[in-house]
Every structure is written in C-alpha cells, then in structure tokens.
C-alpha positions as CSV (number, residue, x, y, z in Angstrom):
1,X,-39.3,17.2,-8.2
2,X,-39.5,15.4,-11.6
3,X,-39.0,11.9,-12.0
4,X,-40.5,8.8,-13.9
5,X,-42.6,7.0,-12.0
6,X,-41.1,3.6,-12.9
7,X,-37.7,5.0,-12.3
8,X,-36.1,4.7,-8.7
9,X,-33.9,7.6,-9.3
10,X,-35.0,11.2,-10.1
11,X,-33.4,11.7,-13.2
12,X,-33.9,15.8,-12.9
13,X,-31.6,15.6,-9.9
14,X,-28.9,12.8,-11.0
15,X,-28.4,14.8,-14.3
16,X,-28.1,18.3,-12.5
17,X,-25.2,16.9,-10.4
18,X,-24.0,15.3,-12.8
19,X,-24.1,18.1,-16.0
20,X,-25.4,15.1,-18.1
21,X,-22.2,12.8,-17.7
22,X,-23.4,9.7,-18.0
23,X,-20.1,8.0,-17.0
24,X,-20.1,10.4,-13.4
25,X,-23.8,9.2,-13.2
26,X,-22.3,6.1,-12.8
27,X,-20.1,6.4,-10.8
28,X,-21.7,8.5,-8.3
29,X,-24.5,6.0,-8.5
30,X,-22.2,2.9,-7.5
31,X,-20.5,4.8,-4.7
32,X,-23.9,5.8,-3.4
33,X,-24.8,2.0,-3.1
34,X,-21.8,0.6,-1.7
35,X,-22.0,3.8,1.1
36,X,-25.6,2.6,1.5
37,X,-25.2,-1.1,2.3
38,X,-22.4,-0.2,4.9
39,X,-24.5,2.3,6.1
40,X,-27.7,0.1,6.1
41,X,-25.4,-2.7,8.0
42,X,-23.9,-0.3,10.7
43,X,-27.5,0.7,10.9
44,X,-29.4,-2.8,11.6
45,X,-26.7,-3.7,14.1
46,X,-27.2,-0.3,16.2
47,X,-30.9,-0.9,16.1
48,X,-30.8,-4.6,17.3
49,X,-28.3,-3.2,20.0
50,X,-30.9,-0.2,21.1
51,X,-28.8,2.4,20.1
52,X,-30.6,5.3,18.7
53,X,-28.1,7.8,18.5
54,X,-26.3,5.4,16.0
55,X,-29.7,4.6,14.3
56,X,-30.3,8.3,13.8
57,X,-26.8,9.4,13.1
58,X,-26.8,6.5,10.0
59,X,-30.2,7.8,8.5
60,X,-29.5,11.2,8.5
61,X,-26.3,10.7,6.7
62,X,-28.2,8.4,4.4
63,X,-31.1,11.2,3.7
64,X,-28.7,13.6,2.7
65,X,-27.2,11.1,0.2
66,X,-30.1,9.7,-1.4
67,X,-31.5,13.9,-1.6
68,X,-28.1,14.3,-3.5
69,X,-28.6,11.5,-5.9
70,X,-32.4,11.9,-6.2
71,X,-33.2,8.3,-4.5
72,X,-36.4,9.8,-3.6
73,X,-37.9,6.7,-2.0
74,X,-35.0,5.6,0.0
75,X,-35.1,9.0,1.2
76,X,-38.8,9.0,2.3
77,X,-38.1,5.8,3.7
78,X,-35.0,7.2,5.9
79,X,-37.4,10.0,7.1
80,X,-39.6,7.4,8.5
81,X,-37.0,6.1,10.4
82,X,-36.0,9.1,11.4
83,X,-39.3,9.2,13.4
84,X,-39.4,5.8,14.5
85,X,-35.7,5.3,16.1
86,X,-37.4,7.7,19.1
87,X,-40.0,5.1,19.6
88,X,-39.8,1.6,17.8
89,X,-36.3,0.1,16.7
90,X,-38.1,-3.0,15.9
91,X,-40.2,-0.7,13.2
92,X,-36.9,0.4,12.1
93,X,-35.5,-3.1,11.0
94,X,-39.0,-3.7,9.1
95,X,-38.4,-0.1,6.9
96,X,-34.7,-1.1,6.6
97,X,-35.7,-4.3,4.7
98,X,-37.9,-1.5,2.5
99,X,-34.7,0.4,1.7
100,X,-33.0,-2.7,0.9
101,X,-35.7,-3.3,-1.7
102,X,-35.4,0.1,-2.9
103,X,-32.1,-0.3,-3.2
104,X,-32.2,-3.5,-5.3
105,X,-34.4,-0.9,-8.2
106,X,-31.5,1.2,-7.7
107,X,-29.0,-1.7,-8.6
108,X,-31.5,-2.6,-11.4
109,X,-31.0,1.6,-12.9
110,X,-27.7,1.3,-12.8
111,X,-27.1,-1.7,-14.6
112,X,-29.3,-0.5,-17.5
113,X,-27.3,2.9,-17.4
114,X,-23.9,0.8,-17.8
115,X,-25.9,-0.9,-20.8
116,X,-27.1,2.2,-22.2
117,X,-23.0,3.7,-22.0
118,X,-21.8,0.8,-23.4
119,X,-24.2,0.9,-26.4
C-alpha cells in the first residue's frame, strides 16, 4: 500500500477507483465524509447507550469504506474499535474522537483537490 506520508488518503487506491478522474475523486471523497459523520453519530449514540451490535455493525461498514477510498488511518482506527466494542465502549468514544480528527485531514485533502481542479 503506497501512500505519502503527509497525505491522509492513499493516493494509489483513490486513483485506481477512480481511473485518474479527478472530478469522481471528488466526489466519491465528499460522499465518503458525509456517510462518515452519520455513521460516526449513529455510532457514538449506540456506544453511550451500550449497544454493541450497533457499535460494531457502524465500524465495519465504515472499514470497508475507508479500505475503498484508501483512508488508511480511519481504517486502522475502525479496526481498533472493532476490538474494543467487545470490552470498553468508553475506549470506543476516545478512538471515535481520533477518527473525527482523521477525518478533519481528510476534509483538509479534499479542499486542496477542489483547488487543484479548479486551477
């Protein structure tokens, strides 16, 4: 798995999904982060309430989106939370505050890829 270090996305995978569109990139990358937030939401309220099978169900939609979009951190994140929801929901909310930061780098890519189509 290829990606620039400073770069929250890996580029490798965004740009084989995307056959080098930079417009879809967009796109895909924007949907991705609304989906997340929801996601992220539905997730922090199922964790407060105990509910595991909710906490669980939410990351492992949210893995298989971020493995799509090549948001490699979110998904390492996710995986953690995977393990944790067994044991420690409180553990949960902390690493969902992580993605939430991760996801602010991703909000940060996509504005400079808008820049970079609109140059």
């Amino acid at each position: 798995m290829s990606h620039q270090s400073d770069s929250p996305i890996d580029l490798e995978q965004l740009h084989q999904i995307s056959e080098g569109d930079l417009e879809f990139e967009i796109e895909v990358l924007e949907v991705y982060v609304e989906d997340l937030a929801q996601r992220l939401d539905s997730m922090r309220a199922a964790a407060f309430m105990g509910d595991r099978h909710q906490v669980m169900a939410e990351a492992h939609h949210i893995k298989g989106s971020s493995s799509n979009v090549g948001a490699v951190q979110i998904r390492n994140l996710v995986l953690r939370i995977e393990h944790l929801a067994l044991t420690d929901l409180n553990a949960v909310l902390k690493v969902i505050d992580d993605i939430i930061e991760a996801l602010n780098l991703v909000q940060l890519f996509i504005i400079d890829k808008v820049r970079l189509h609109n140059q």
